[in-house]
Steps between C-alpha positions, in 0.01 A plus 500: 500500500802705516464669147084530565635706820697712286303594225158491732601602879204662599237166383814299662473641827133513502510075414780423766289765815188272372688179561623615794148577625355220396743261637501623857308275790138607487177278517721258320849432634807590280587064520180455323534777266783327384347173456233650275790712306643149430211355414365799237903500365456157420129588319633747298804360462736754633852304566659821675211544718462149580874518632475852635179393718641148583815668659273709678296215625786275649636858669140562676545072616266318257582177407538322162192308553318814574646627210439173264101540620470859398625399167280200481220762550589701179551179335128399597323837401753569175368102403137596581514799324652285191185227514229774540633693218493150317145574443591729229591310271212267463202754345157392625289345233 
């Protein structure tokens, strides 16, 4: 993001104070923030914020099983979301 920074500071600053915000404890602790930032990085398939958010993770104490069943939970929706689109390509009659 270094050459976004330098050709956009102002939108970069404004992305990195919202991160910030959003990642601090709140109704949701930061530990489980993480574990859904895992589990969307995998959706969307984001490699550097699957690693950024994993490091992140083990820092705040979760486990690789905790981990490995956040990502099991994208893997369920991103499959549903595959089968229910499925529908699409069989026209009704």
């Amino acid at each position: 993001m270094a050459k976004l920074n330098e050709l956009l500071p102002e939108q970069t600053k404004a992305y990195f104070a919202f991160h910030k915000e959003v990642f601090k404890d709140g109704e949701i602790d930061k530990k489980t923030k993480e574990l859904i930032a895992i589990a969307v990085g995998n959706a969307i398939l984001c490699e550097p914020c699957i690693e950024s958010h994993a490091q992140k993770a083990r820092a705040l104490g979760c486990t690789d099983k905790q981990i490995a069943e956040a990502i099991a939970v994208a893997a369920a929706v991103r499959t549903g979301s595959v089968l229910t689109h499925a529908e699409h390509a069989f026209p009704e009659e």
